[in-house]
C-alpha positions in Angstrom: -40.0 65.3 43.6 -39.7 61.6 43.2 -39.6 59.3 46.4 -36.2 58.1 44.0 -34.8 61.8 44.6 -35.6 62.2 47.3 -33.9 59.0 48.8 -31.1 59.5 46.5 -29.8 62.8 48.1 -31.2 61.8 51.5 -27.6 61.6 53.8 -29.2 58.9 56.1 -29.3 56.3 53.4 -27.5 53.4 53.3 -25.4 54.3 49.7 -26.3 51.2 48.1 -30.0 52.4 48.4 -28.9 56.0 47.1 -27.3 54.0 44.3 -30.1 51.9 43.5 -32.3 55.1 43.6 -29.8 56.6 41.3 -30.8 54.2 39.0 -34.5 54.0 39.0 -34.0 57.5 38.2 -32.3 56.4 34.9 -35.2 54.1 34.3 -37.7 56.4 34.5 -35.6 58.7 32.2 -35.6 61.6 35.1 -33.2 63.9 33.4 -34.3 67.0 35.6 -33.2 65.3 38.7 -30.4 63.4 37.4 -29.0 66.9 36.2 -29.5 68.2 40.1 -27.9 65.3 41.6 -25.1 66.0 39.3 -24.6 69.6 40.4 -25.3 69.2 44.1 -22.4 69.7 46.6 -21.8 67.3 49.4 -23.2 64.0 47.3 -20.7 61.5 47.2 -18.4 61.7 43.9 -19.7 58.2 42.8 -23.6 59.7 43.6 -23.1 62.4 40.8 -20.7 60.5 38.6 -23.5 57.8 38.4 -25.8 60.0 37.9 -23.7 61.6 34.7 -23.2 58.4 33.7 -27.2 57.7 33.2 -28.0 61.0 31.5 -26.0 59.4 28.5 -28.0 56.6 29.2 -31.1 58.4 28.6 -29.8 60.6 25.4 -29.9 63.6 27.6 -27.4 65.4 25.1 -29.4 69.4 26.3 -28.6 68.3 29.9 -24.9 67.3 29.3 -24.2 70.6 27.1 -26.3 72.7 30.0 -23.5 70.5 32.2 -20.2 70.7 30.3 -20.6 74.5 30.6 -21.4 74.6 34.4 -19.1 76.4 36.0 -20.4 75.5 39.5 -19.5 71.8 39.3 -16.2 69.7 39.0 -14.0 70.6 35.9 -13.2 66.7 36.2 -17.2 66.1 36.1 -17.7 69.1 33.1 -15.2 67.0 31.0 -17.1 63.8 31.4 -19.9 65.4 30.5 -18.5 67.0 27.4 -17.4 63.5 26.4 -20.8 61.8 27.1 -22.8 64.6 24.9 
């Protein structure tokens, strides 16, 4: 895992380090763990939302299908991703 991840998920964090994290994540086109943040429970909303906002930034149309279909996550976050794909 990236030291990016890793703080972006970390709880201690001040959030505008987990944002900024969020995005070097999306600059270094890290779909896996952008997907994960996406899915993971007990992120901040605007965490994962960011998050699904930078796989469209880095063409991940397999990883927004995979997400639109998730079950497990918002329905408010599975229609953004629909959209974004």
């Amino acid at each position: 895992m990236s030291n990016a991840f890793q703080t972006a998920v970390k709880p201690a964090v001040h959030h505008t380090e987990r944002h900024d994290a969020i995005d070097r994540l999306i600059d270094e086109n890290e779909r896996t763990n952008l997907s994960i943040i996406v899915q993971m429970g007990g992120l901040r909303a605007s965490f994962r939302r960011r998050a699904l906002e930078g796989l469209a930034e880095c063409n991940a149309t397999d990883e927004l299908e995979e997400l639109a279909e998730e079950t497990a996550i918002n329905p408010s976050l599975r229609r953004r991703a629909a959209d974004l794909r």
